[in-house]
C-alpha positions in Angstrom: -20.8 -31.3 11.0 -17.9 -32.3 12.9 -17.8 -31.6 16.5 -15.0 -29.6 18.3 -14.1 -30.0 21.6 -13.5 -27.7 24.2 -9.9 -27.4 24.9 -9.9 -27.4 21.0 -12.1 -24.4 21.3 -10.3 -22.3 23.6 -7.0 -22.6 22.1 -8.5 -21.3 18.7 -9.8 -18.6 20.4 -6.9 -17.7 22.8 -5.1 -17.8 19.7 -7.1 -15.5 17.9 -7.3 -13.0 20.9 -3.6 -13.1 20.9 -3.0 -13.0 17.1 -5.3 -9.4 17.7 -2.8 -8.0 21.0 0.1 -8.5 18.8 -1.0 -6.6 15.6 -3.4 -4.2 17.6 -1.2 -3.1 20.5 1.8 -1.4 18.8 -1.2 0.9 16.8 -2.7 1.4 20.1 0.4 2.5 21.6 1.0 5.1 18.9 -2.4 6.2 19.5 -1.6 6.8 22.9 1.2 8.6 22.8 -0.4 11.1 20.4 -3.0 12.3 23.0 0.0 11.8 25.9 1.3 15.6 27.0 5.3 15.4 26.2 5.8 15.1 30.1 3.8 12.2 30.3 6.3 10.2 27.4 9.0 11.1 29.5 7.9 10.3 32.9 9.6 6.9 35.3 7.7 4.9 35.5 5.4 5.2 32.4 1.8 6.3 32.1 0.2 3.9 30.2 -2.8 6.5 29.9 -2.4 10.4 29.7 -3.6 11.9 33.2 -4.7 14.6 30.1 -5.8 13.7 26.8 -4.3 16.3 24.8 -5.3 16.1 20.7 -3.5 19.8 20.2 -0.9 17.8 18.1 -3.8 16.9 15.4 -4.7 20.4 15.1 -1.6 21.5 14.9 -0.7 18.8 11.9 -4.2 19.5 10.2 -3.5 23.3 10.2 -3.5 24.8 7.1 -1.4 28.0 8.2 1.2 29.2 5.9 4.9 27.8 6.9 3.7 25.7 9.9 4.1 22.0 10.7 0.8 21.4 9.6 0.8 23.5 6.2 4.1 20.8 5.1 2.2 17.8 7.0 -1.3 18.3 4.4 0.9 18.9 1.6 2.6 15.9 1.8 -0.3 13.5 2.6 -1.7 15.3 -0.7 1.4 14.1 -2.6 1.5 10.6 -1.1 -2.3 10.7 -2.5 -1.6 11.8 -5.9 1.5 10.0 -6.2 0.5 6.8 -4.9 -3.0 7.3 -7.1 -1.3 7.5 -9.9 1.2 4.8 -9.3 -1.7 2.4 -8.8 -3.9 3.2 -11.4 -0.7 2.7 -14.2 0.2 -0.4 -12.9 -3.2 -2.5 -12.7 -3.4 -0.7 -16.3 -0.4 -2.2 -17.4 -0.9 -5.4 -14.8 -4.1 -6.5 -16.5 -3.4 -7.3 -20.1 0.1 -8.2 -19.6 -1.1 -11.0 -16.6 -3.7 -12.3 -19.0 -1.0 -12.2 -21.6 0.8 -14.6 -19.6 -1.2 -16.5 -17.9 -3.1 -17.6 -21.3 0.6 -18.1 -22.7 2.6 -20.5 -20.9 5.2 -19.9 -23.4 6.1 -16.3 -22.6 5.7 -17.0 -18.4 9.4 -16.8 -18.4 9.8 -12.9 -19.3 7.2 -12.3 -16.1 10.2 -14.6 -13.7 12.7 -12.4 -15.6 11.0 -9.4 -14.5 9.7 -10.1 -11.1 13.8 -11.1 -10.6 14.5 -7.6 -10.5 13.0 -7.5 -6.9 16.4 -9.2 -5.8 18.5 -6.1 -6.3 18.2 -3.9 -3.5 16.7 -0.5 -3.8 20.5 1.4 -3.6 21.6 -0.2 -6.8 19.1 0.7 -8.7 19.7 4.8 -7.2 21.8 6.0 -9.3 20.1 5.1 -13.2 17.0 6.1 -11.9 18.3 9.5 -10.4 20.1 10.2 -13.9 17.2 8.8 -15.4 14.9 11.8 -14.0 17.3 14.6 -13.6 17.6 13.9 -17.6 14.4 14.3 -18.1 13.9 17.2 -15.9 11.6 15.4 -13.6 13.3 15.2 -10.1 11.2 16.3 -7.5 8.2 16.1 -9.5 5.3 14.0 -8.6 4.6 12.3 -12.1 8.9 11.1 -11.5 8.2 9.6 -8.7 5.1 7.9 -9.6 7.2 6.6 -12.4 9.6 5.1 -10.3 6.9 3.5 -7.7 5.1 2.0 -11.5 8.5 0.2 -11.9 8.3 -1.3 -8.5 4.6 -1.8 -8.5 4.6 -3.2 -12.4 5.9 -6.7 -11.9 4.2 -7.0 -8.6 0.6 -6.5 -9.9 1.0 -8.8 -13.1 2.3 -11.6 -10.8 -0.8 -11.3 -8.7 -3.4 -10.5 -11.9 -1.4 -14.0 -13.3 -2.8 -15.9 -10.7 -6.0 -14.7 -10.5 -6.6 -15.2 -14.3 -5.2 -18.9 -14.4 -8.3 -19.7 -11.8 -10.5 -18.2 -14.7 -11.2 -21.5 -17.0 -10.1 -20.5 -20.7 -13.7 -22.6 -21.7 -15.2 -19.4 -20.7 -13.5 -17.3 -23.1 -13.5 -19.9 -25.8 -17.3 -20.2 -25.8 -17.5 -16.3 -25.7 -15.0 -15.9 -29.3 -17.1 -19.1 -30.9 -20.4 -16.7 -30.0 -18.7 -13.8 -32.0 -17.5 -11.9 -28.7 -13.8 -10.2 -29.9 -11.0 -10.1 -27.6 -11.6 -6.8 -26.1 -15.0 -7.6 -25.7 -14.2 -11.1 -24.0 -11.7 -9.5 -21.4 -14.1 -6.7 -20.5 -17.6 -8.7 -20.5 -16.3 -11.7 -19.2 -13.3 -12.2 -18.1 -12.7 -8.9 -15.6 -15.6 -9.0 -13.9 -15.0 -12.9 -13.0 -11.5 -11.5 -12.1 -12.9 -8.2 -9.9 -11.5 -9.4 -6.8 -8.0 -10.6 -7.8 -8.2 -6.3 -9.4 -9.2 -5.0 -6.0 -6.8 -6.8 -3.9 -3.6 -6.0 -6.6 -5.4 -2.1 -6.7 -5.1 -2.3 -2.3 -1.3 -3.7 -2.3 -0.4 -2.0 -4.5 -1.4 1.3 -3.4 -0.2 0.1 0.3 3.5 -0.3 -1.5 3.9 2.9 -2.9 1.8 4.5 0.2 4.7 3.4 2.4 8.0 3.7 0.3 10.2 6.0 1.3 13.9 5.2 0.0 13.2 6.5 -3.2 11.3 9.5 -2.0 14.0 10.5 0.1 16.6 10.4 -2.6 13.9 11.8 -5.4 12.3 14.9 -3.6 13.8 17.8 -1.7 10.8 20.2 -1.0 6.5 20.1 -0.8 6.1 19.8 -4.4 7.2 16.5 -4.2 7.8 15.7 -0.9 5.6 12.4 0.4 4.4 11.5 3.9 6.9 9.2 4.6 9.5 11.6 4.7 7.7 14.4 6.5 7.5 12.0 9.4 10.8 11.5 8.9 11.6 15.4 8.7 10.2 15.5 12.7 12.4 13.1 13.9 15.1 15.1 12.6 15.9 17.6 14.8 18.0 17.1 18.1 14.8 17.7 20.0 11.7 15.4 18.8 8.6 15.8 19.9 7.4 11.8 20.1 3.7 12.5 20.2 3.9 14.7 17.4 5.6 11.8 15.6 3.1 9.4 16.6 0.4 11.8 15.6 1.5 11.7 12.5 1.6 8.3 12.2 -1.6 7.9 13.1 -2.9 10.0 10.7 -0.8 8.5 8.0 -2.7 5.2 8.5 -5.9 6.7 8.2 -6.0 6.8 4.6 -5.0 3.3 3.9 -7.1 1.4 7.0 -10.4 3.4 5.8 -9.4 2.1 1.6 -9.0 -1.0 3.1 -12.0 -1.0 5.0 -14.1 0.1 2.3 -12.4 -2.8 0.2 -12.3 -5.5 2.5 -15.0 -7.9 1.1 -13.3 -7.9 -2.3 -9.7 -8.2 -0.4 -11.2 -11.7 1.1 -12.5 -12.6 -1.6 -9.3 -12.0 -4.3 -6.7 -13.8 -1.6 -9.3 -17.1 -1.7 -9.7 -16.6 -5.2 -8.1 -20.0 -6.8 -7.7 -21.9 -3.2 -10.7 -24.1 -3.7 -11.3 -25.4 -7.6 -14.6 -27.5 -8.8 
Protein backbone atom coordinates (compact mmCIF):
# COMPACT_ATOMS: atom_id res chain seq x y z
CA UNK A 1 0.00 0.00 0.00
CA UNK A 2 1.55 3.10 -0.97
CA UNK A 3 2.71 5.43 1.58
CA UNK A 4 1.65 9.13 1.90
CA UNK A 5 3.59 11.66 3.26
CA UNK A 6 2.81 14.22 5.59
CA UNK A 7 2.55 17.45 4.00
CA UNK A 8 0.59 15.25 1.42
CA UNK A 9 -1.54 14.44 4.36
CA UNK A 10 -2.45 17.65 5.72
CA UNK A 11 -3.22 19.30 2.53
CA UNK A 12 -5.93 16.53 1.91
CA UNK A 13 -7.25 17.12 5.01
CA UNK A 14 -7.06 21.00 5.11
CA UNK A 15 -8.76 20.56 2.01
CA UNK A 16 -11.46 18.63 3.11
CA UNK A 17 -12.05 20.77 6.26
CA UNK A 18 -12.31 23.58 3.91
CA UNK A 19 -14.39 21.92 1.16
CA UNK A 20 -16.98 21.35 4.58
CA UNK A 21 -16.75 25.56 5.75
CA UNK A 22 -17.71 26.46 2.35
CA UNK A 23 -20.86 24.15 1.86
CA UNK A 24 -21.68 24.12 5.74
CA UNK A 25 -21.35 27.76 6.72
CA UNK A 26 -23.95 29.52 4.58
CA UNK A 27 -26.63 26.56 6.16
CA UNK A 28 -25.21 27.47 9.42
CA UNK A 29 -25.73 31.01 8.98
CA UNK A 30 -29.44 30.54 8.01
CA UNK A 31 -29.72 28.56 11.00
CA UNK A 32 -28.61 31.33 12.99
CA UNK A 33 -30.42 33.81 11.96
CA UNK A 34 -33.61 31.82 12.60
CA UNK A 35 -33.12 31.63 16.42
CA UNK A 36 -31.56 35.51 16.13
CA UNK A 37 -34.31 38.06 17.78
CA UNK A 38 -34.99 40.69 14.69
CA UNK A 39 -32.80 43.22 16.73
CA UNK A 40 -30.00 41.06 16.75
CA UNK A 41 -30.04 40.83 12.48
CA UNK A 42 -29.98 44.42 12.57
CA UNK A 43 -27.50 45.31 15.07
CA UNK A 44 -23.57 47.18 14.06
CA UNK A 45 -21.56 45.34 14.42
CA UNK A 46 -23.15 41.79 14.03
CA UNK A 47 -23.87 39.14 16.51
CA UNK A 48 -22.57 36.19 15.24
CA UNK A 49 -24.66 34.28 18.07
CA UNK A 50 -28.16 35.53 19.49
CA UNK A 51 -27.53 36.89 23.08
CA UNK A 52 -31.33 34.95 23.05
CA UNK A 53 -32.06 32.01 21.20
CA UNK A 54 -35.51 32.62 20.21
CA UNK A 55 -37.25 29.44 18.07
CA UNK A 56 -40.91 31.47 18.33
CA UNK A 57 -40.46 31.79 14.42
CA UNK A 58 -40.76 27.80 14.07
CA UNK A 59 -43.90 27.73 16.04
CA UNK A 60 -45.20 30.29 14.45
CA UNK A 61 -44.54 28.65 10.80
CA UNK A 62 -45.67 25.06 12.18
CA UNK A 63 -48.95 26.58 13.46
CA UNK A 64 -51.78 25.10 12.11
CA UNK A 65 -54.18 28.24 12.98
CA UNK A 66 -56.69 29.23 10.42
CA UNK A 67 -55.31 32.34 8.15
CA UNK A 68 -51.86 32.60 9.92
CA UNK A 69 -48.36 32.48 8.45
CA UNK A 70 -48.05 29.06 9.51
CA UNK A 71 -51.56 27.68 8.29
CA UNK A 72 -50.14 28.90 4.36
CA UNK A 73 -46.41 27.83 5.36
CA UNK A 74 -47.82 23.67 6.14
CA UNK A 75 -50.00 23.94 3.23
CA UNK A 76 -47.47 24.59 0.93
CA UNK A 77 -44.75 22.29 2.19
CA UNK A 78 -47.78 19.69 1.78
CA UNK A 79 -48.05 20.71 -1.98
CA UNK A 80 -44.29 20.74 -2.61
CA UNK A 81 -44.68 17.02 -1.08
CA UNK A 82 -47.45 15.90 -3.30
CA UNK A 83 -46.31 17.66 -6.19
CA UNK A 84 -42.81 16.89 -6.19
CA UNK A 85 -44.06 12.95 -5.16
CA UNK A 86 -45.74 12.77 -7.95
CA UNK A 87 -43.43 14.36 -10.38
CA UNK A 88 -40.84 11.82 -9.22
CA UNK A 89 -42.64 8.77 -9.21
CA UNK A 90 -43.90 9.51 -13.23
CA UNK A 91 -40.72 10.26 -14.36
CA UNK A 92 -38.46 7.21 -13.03
CA UNK A 93 -41.83 5.34 -14.42
CA UNK A 94 -41.40 6.69 -17.67
CA UNK A 95 -37.26 7.01 -17.14
CA UNK A 96 -36.87 3.28 -16.71
CA UNK A 97 -38.11 1.55 -19.88
CA UNK A 98 -37.40 4.36 -22.12
CA UNK A 99 -33.32 4.38 -20.72
CA UNK A 100 -33.18 0.72 -21.30
CA UNK A 101 -34.84 1.33 -24.58
CA UNK A 102 -31.93 3.30 -25.44
CA UNK A 103 -29.30 2.31 -23.96
CA UNK A 104 -29.91 -1.46 -25.50
CA UNK A 105 -30.54 0.43 -28.89
CA UNK A 106 -27.80 2.52 -30.07
CA UNK A 107 -29.77 3.20 -33.04
CA UNK A 108 -32.55 5.25 -31.41
CA UNK A 109 -29.76 7.23 -28.83
CA UNK A 110 -30.36 10.15 -31.03
CA UNK A 111 -34.16 10.86 -30.09
CA UNK A 112 -32.79 10.91 -26.13
CA UNK A 113 -29.91 13.97 -27.51
CA UNK A 114 -33.04 15.40 -29.23
CA UNK A 115 -34.87 15.50 -26.17
CA UNK A 116 -32.48 16.29 -23.50
CA UNK A 117 -31.77 19.44 -26.16
CA UNK A 118 -34.73 20.96 -24.94
CA UNK A 119 -32.93 21.91 -21.68
CA UNK A 120 -31.19 24.73 -23.85
CA UNK A 121 -34.32 26.81 -24.08
CA UNK A 122 -34.79 28.76 -21.08
CA UNK A 123 -37.65 28.28 -18.80
CA UNK A 124 -39.57 31.78 -20.17
CA UNK A 125 -40.00 30.41 -23.61
CA UNK A 126 -41.48 27.63 -22.91
CA UNK A 127 -44.26 29.97 -20.44
CA UNK A 128 -46.58 30.66 -22.54
CA UNK A 129 -47.57 26.90 -24.44
CA UNK A 130 -47.46 25.51 -21.23
CA UNK A 131 -49.76 28.19 -19.51
CA UNK A 132 -52.31 27.72 -22.54
CA UNK A 133 -51.60 24.30 -22.34
CA UNK A 134 -53.16 24.05 -18.68
CA UNK A 135 -55.65 26.85 -18.62
CA UNK A 136 -57.07 24.59 -21.78
CA UNK A 137 -57.35 21.90 -19.86
CA UNK A 138 -58.66 23.55 -16.79
CA UNK A 139 -55.71 22.59 -14.73
CA UNK A 140 -54.01 25.90 -13.64
CA UNK A 141 -53.42 26.02 -10.16
CA UNK A 142 -53.95 22.49 -9.69
CA UNK A 143 -51.37 20.23 -8.31
CA UNK A 144 -51.64 17.29 -10.82
CA UNK A 145 -50.71 20.68 -13.73
CA UNK A 146 -47.97 21.35 -12.13
CA UNK A 147 -46.62 17.95 -11.54
CA UNK A 148 -47.12 17.74 -15.25
CA UNK A 149 -45.03 20.43 -16.08
CA UNK A 150 -42.08 19.39 -13.46
CA UNK A 151 -42.55 15.47 -15.40
CA UNK A 152 -41.53 17.43 -18.59
CA UNK A 153 -38.51 18.88 -16.96
CA UNK A 154 -37.74 15.89 -14.90
CA UNK A 155 -38.52 13.24 -18.04
CA UNK A 156 -35.38 13.72 -20.08
CA UNK A 157 -33.29 14.13 -17.06
CA UNK A 158 -33.98 10.77 -15.48
CA UNK A 159 -33.71 8.64 -18.80
CA UNK A 160 -30.26 10.28 -19.32
CA UNK A 161 -29.14 9.17 -15.93
CA UNK A 162 -31.16 5.48 -16.08
CA UNK A 163 -29.05 5.32 -19.76
CA UNK A 164 -25.94 5.35 -18.12
CA UNK A 165 -26.61 3.24 -15.43
CA UNK A 166 -28.04 0.47 -17.72
CA UNK A 167 -25.06 0.56 -20.34
CA UNK A 168 -22.67 -0.52 -17.10
CA UNK A 169 -25.26 -3.59 -16.91
CA UNK A 170 -23.50 -6.30 -19.47
CA UNK A 171 -26.33 -7.31 -22.06
CA UNK A 172 -24.67 -11.19 -21.39
CA UNK A 173 -26.79 -10.99 -18.41
CA UNK A 174 -29.93 -10.48 -20.06
CA UNK A 175 -29.12 -12.73 -23.00
CA UNK A 176 -28.42 -15.74 -20.73
CA UNK A 177 -31.74 -14.91 -18.80
CA UNK A 178 -34.12 -14.86 -22.47
CA UNK A 179 -32.06 -18.27 -23.60
CA UNK A 180 -33.30 -19.75 -19.95
CA UNK A 181 -36.98 -18.82 -20.91
CA UNK A 182 -37.01 -15.57 -18.72
CA UNK A 183 -39.50 -12.90 -21.00
CA UNK A 184 -38.66 -9.37 -21.18
CA UNK A 185 -40.65 -8.22 -18.41
CA UNK A 186 -39.43 -10.79 -16.34
CA UNK A 187 -35.66 -10.07 -17.36
CA UNK A 188 -35.97 -6.19 -16.52
CA UNK A 189 -37.69 -6.85 -13.24
CA UNK A 190 -35.61 -10.08 -11.95
CA UNK A 191 -32.52 -9.05 -13.22
CA UNK A 192 -31.82 -6.21 -14.68
CA UNK A 193 -33.47 -3.48 -11.96
CA UNK A 194 -32.19 -4.79 -9.06
CA UNK A 195 -28.46 -4.76 -10.63
CA UNK A 196 -29.57 -1.18 -11.65
CA UNK A 197 -31.14 -0.15 -7.88
CA UNK A 198 -28.76 2.42 -7.29
CA UNK A 199 -28.55 4.30 -10.64
CA UNK A 200 -32.99 4.30 -9.59
CA UNK A 201 -32.34 5.74 -6.21
CA UNK A 202 -29.90 8.40 -7.15
CA UNK A 203 -32.29 9.57 -10.50
CA UNK A 204 -35.51 9.04 -7.65
CA UNK A 205 -33.16 11.72 -5.19
CA UNK A 206 -32.33 14.32 -8.11
CA UNK A 207 -35.00 14.20 -9.32
CA UNK A 208 -37.16 14.89 -6.53
CA UNK A 209 -34.41 17.67 -5.48
CA UNK A 210 -35.33 19.36 -9.03
CA UNK A 211 -38.86 19.67 -8.71
CA UNK A 212 -38.46 20.22 -4.71
CA UNK A 213 -36.64 23.53 -5.66
CA UNK A 214 -38.29 24.87 -8.89
CA UNK A 215 -40.03 27.82 -8.54
CA UNK A 216 -40.32 29.68 -12.04
CA UNK A 217 -43.06 27.69 -13.08
CA UNK A 218 -44.76 27.60 -9.75
CA UNK A 219 -44.88 31.16 -9.65
CA UNK A 220 -46.42 31.60 -12.99
CA UNK A 221 -48.79 28.27 -12.55
CA UNK A 222 -50.34 28.84 -8.94
CA UNK A 223 -52.03 31.81 -7.36
CA UNK A 224 -53.43 30.49 -3.99
CA UNK A 225 -52.83 27.21 -1.27
CA UNK A 226 -54.34 24.70 -3.44
CA UNK A 227 -51.48 24.90 -5.48
CA UNK A 228 -49.23 27.08 -4.08
CA UNK A 229 -45.50 25.29 -3.37
CA UNK A 230 -42.85 26.16 -0.83
CA UNK A 231 -40.70 27.95 -2.95
CA UNK A 232 -43.00 30.61 -3.49
CA UNK A 233 -44.32 30.90 0.10
CA UNK A 234 -40.78 31.82 1.04
CA UNK A 235 -40.95 34.05 -1.57
CA UNK A 236 -44.42 35.51 -0.44
CA UNK A 237 -42.38 36.68 3.04
CA UNK A 238 -39.91 38.52 1.38
CA UNK A 239 -42.59 40.42 -0.25
CA UNK A 240 -43.69 42.95 1.80
CA UNK A 241 -41.83 46.32 2.43
CA UNK A 242 -41.01 45.09 5.88
CA UNK A 243 -39.34 41.37 5.95
CA UNK A 244 -38.80 39.70 8.77
CA UNK A 245 -35.20 37.89 7.82
CA UNK A 246 -35.36 35.24 10.53
CA UNK A 247 -38.70 34.34 9.56
CA UNK A 248 -37.25 33.95 6.06
CA UNK A 249 -34.49 31.89 7.21
CA UNK A 250 -36.77 29.83 9.29
CA UNK A 251 -38.31 28.91 6.57
CA UNK A 252 -35.59 27.99 4.82
CA UNK A 253 -34.46 25.84 7.18
CA UNK A 254 -37.41 23.98 7.42
CA UNK A 255 -37.69 23.76 3.70
CA UNK A 256 -34.41 21.75 3.71
CA UNK A 257 -35.52 19.41 6.16
CA UNK A 258 -37.38 17.28 3.96
CA UNK A 259 -34.84 16.76 1.28
CA UNK A 260 -31.49 16.44 3.74
CA UNK A 261 -33.39 13.69 5.93
CA UNK A 262 -34.56 11.76 2.00
CA UNK A 263 -31.14 12.15 1.36
CA UNK A 264 -29.92 10.90 4.38
CA UNK A 265 -31.99 8.00 4.41
CA UNK A 266 -30.72 7.37 0.74
CA UNK A 267 -27.28 8.11 0.98
CA UNK A 268 -25.62 4.65 0.65
CA UNK A 269 -27.50 4.00 -2.56
CA UNK A 270 -26.66 7.83 -3.74
CA UNK A 271 -22.79 6.63 -3.36
CA UNK A 272 -23.22 3.78 -4.77
CA UNK A 273 -25.40 4.92 -8.18
CA UNK A 274 -22.83 8.03 -8.88
CA UNK A 275 -19.77 5.20 -8.80
CA UNK A 276 -21.92 2.95 -10.66
CA UNK A 277 -19.99 2.46 -14.13
CA UNK A 278 -16.57 4.34 -12.87
CA UNK A 279 -14.64 1.17 -12.41
CA UNK A 280 -15.47 -1.84 -15.15
CA UNK A 281 -13.89 -5.67 -14.82
Amino acid sequence: MERRSLPFTIFIYASALLLAIVILAPVLWLFVMSISPAADLSAKPLRWWPQEVDFSRYALLLSTVENSAGAAFTASLWNSLRIAGMATIAAIALAIPAGWAVSRTPAVGWSLSVVIATYMLPPVALAVPLYMGLAYFGMLNNIFGLALVYLTILAPFTTWLMKSGFDAIPREIEAAAMIDGASLFQTLRIITLPLAAPVVATSALFALLLAWDEFFYALLFTSDLRAKTLTVAIADLAGGRVSDYGLIATAGVLAALPPVLIGLVMQRALISGLTSGGVKG
